[in-house]
C-alpha positions in Angstrom: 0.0 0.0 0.0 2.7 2.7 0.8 6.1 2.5 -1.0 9.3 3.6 0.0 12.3 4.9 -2.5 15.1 6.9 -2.5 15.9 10.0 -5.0 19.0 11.2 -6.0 19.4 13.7 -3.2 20.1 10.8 -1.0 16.7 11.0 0.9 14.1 8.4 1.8 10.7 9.1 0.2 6.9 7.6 0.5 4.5 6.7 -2.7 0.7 5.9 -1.7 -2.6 6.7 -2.7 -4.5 9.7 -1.4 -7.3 11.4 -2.9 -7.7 9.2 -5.9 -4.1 10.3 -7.2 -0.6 9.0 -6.5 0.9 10.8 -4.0 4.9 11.0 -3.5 6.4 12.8 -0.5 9.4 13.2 1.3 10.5 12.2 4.4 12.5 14.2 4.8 15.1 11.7 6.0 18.5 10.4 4.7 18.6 6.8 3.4 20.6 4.9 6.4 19.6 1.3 7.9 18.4 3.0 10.7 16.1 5.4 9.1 14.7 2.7 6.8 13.6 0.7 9.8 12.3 3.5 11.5 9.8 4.4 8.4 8.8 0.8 7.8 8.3 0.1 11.8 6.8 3.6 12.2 5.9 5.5 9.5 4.8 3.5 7.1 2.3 1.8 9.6 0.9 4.9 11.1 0.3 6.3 7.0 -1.5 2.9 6.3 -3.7 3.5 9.0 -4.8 6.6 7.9 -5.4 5.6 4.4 -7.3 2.5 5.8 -9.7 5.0 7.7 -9.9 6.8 4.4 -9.0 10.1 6.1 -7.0 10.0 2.3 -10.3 9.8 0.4 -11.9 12.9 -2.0 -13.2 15.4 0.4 -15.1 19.0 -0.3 -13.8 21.7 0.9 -13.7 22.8 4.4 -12.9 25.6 6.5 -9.4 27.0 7.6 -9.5 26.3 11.0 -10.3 22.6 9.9 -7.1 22.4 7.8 -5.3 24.4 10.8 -6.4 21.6 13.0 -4.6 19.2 11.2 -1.8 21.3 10.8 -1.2 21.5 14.6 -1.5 17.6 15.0 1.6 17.3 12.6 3.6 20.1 14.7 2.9 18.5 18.0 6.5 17.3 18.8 8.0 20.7 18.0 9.3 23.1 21.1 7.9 26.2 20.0 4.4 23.9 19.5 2.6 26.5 22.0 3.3 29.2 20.4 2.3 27.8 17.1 -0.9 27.0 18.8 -1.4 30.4 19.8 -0.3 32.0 16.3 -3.2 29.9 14.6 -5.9 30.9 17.4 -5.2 34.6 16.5 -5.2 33.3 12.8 -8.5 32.0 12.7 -10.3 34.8 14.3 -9.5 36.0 10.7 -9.8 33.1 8.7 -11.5 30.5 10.4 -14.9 30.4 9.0 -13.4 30.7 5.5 -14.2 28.1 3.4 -10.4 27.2 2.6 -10.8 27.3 -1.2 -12.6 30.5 -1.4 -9.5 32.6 0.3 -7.9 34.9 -2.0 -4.0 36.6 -1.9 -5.8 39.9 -1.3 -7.6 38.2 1.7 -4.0 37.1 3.0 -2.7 40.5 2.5 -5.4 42.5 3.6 -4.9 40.2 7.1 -1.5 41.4 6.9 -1.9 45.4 6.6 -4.8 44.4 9.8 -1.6 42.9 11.7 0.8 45.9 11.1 -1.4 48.3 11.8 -2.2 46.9 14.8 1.3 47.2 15.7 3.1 44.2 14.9 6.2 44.2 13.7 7.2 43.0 10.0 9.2 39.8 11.5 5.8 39.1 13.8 3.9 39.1 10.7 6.1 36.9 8.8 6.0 34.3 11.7 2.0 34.1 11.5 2.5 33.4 8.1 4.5 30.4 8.4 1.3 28.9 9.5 -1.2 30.4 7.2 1.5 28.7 4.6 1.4 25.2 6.4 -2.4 25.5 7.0 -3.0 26.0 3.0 -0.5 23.6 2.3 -2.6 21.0 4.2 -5.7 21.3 1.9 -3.2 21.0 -1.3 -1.7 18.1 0.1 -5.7 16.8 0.0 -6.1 18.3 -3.5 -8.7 21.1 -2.1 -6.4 23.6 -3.4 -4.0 23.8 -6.3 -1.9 26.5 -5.2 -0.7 27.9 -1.7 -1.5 31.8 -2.1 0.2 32.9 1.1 3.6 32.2 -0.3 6.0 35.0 -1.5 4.1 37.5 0.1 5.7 41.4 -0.2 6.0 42.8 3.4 4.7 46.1 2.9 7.5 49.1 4.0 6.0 49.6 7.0 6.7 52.2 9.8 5.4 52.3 12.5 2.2 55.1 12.4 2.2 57.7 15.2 -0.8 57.7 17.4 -3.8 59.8 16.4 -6.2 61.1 18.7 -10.2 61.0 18.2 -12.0 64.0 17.2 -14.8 65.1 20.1 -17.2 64.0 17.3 -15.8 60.6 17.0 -15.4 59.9 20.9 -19.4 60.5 21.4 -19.5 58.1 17.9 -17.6 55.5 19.4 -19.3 55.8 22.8 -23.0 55.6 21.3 -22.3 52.9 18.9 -19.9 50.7 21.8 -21.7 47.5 23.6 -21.0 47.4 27.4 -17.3 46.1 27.4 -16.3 48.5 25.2 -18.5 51.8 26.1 -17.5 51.4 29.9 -13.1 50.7 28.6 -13.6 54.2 26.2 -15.4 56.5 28.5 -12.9 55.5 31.1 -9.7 55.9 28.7 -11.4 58.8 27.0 -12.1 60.6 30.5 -8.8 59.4 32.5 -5.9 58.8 29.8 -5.1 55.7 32.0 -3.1 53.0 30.0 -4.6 50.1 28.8 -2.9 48.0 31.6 -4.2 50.7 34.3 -7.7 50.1 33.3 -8.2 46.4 33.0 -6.7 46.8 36.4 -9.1 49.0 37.8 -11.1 47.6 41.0 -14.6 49.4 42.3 -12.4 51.0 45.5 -10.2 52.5 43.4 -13.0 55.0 42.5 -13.6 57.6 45.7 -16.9 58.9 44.7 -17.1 61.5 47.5 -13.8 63.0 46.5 -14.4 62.7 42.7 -11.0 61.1 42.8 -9.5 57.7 40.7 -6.6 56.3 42.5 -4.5 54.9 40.0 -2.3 52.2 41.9 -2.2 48.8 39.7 -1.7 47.7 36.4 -2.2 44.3 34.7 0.9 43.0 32.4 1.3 39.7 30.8 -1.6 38.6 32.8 0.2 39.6 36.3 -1.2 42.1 38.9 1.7 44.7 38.9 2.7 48.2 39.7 2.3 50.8 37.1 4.8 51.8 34.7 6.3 53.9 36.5 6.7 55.7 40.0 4.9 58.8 38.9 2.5 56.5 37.6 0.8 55.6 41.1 -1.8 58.7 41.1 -5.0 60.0 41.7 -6.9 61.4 39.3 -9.9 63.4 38.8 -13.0 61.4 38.5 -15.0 63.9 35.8 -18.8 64.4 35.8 -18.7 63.1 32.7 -17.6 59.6 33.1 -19.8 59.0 36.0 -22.5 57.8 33.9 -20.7 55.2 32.5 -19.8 53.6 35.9 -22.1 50.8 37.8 -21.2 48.1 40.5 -21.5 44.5 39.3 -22.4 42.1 42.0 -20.2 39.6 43.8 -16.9 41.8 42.2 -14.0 43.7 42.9 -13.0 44.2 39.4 -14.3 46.3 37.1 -13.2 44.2 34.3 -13.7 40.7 34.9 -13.0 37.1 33.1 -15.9 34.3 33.6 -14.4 33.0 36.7 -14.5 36.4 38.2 -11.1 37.4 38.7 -9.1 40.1 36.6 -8.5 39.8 32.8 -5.0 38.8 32.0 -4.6 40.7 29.0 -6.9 43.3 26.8 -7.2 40.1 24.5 -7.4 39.2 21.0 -11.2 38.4 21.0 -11.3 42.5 22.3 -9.1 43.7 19.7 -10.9 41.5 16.7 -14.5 43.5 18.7 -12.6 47.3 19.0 -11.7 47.0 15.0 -15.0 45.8 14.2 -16.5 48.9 15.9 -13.9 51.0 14.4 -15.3 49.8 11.1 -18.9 50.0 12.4 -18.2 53.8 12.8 -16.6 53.9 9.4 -13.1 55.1 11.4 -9.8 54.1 10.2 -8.2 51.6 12.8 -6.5 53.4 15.8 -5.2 51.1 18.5 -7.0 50.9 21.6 -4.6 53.1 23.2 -5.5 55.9 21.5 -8.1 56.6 24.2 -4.7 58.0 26.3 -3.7 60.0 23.6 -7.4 61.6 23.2 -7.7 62.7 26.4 -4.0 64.4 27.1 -4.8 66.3 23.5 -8.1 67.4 24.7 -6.3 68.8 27.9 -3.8 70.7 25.5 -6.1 72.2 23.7 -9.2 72.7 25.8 -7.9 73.4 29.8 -6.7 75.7 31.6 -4.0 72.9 33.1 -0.4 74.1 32.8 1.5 71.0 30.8 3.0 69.9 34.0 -0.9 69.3 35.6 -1.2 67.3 32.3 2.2 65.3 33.1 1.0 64.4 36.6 -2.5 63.3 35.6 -1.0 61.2 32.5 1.3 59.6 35.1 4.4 61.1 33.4 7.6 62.0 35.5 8.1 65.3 33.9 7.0 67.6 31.4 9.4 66.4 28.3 7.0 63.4 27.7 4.0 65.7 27.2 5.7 67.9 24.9 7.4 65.3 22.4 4.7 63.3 21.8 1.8 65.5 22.2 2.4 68.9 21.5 2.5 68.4 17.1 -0.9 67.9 17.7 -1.6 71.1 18.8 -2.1 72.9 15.2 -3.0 76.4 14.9 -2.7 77.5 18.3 -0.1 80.0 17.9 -1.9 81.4 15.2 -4.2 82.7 17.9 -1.7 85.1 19.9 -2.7 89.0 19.7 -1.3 90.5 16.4 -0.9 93.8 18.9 1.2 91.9 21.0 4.7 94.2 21.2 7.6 92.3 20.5 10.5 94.1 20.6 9.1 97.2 23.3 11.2 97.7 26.3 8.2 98.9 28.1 10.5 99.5 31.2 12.5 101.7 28.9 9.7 103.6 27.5 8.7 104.4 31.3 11.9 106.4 31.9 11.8 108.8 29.0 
């Protein structure tokens, strides 16, 4: 049933039938005694198996994550198997209900631009799609597919985009259009600037309703209960009028943002980010990440307080003023556009006094 040969490379091949086709494939292995025995006490047992079963006969079409399935089973034995694992959940939030014939290179690339503007990094991107690859590769090895459409993808030059802050008309978008996860994480970035670590570690004592104060002493990282970023970064806060709407106890909790067991989230999440870009899109907002909330709220200071910048600083949780400045201040268009034209520059009004 299942033939074993060696080609001119020096390597140990397999020849079976699968799909209703002659199928020839590599082992991958060089022709020694002891590799031949282990195909024809291992291999070549474990592949007849399968064929008996008739996992090898004609099948229609499936769905990624089906193929991804059996893509995992055959990595299983690898060390970096768990992350693999975790590449292809993210993958198939994407791709997963895709019929594995109907996806397209522009669907693979589109995923792509989703993955660098979500801020990772050229080399992350590649590594997803060493399993994007393998997954196709899966379906052609069953004759679903006849060509793998995720190879020789073009990184796109990418740079990394500066964060841009929401318009007052888009927050109140956002807000009115968010479900309850989401319209209770914006109104409290939007209203706070807290990072996004600050927030999922907010708990219901943190919030000094009497005061109109936030206390701003934890953050989650990596799924661990940690300090903030830095010292300046344990705060308080001004709890605004505005975000008090927003806020309601849950019963039985201590966190304001909780997993199904009831303690803390670990991280904001994938699941979160696939829901915040679908809102984004529900809006009809190019994609900002989540973060931008922070960003939104120390530009709305800039341009609509009376806070001096190093108010700002303290509030954002930033040791100094520098921080504010940098990254902030470019946003600040037209302002000095708005000084009085009668303003004297070059008066000495101390000298004009003496004559």
């Amino acid at each position: 049933m299942v033939k074993m040969f060696k080609r001119n490379n020096g390597k140990l091949y397999l020849e079976y039938e699968a799909y209703g086709k002659s199928v020839q494939k590599s082992t991958r292995l060089l022709d020694t005694p002891k590799n031949r025995t282990l195909i024809n006490k291992e291999v070549i047992p474990a592949l007849e198996a399968r064929i008996i079963s008739g996992e090898f006969a004609k099948e229609k079409p499936k769905t990624f994550s089906y193929y991804s399935e059996i893509y995992l089973k055959s990595k299983q034995h690898l060390k970096d198997y768990n992350k693999k694992k975790q590449h292809v959940t993210d993958i198939n939030m994407f791709f997963g209900e895709m019929r594995i014939d109907k996806i397209t290179r522009g669907d693979v690339k589109d995923w792509v631009q989703m993955r660098l503007d979500m801020g990772n990094s050229p080399k992350t991107v590649k590594n997803y799609l060493v399993n994007i690859r393998g997954t196709l590769h899966e379906a052609i090895d069953r004759e679903i597919i006849t060509q793998n459409v995720a190879l020789n993808i073009k990184m796109p030059s990418h740079k990394p985009k500066e964060i841009e802050p929401f318009s007052s008309k888009e927050v109140q978008l956002l807000l009115s259009e968010a479900d309850k996860f989401f319209k209770l994480y914006l109104s409290i970035g939007f209203y706070t600037g807290m990072r996004m670590g600050e927030i999922i570690g907010l708990q219901y004592d943190d919030f000094d309703f009497e005061n109109k104060v936030i206390h701003v002493k934890r953050s989650i990282y990596k799924g661990k209960v940690t300090t903030p970023k830095t010292d300046g970064s344990i705060r308080e806060i001004p709890l605004f009028d505005e975000l008090m709407p927003y806020l309601s106890k849950q019963e039985n909790s201590i966190w304001l943002f909780q997993g199904l067991d009831g303690s803390h989230l670990n991280t904001f999440g994938q699941h979160n980010y696939e829901g915040w870009a679908k809102l984004l899109r529900k809006c009809g907002l190019k994609y900002r990440k989540p973060g931008s909330t922070r960003h939104t709220f120390i530009v709305s200071l800039l341009k609509n307080s009376d806070l001096s910048i190093l108010e700002i600083a303290q509030m954002a949780g930033h040791m100094t003023t520098q921080m504010i400045i940098k990254h902030y201040g470019k946003y600040i268009k037209g302002e000095h556009l708005k000084v009085d034209r009668k303003l004297k520059l070059f008066t000495d009004k101390t000298a004009d006094n003496r004559l």
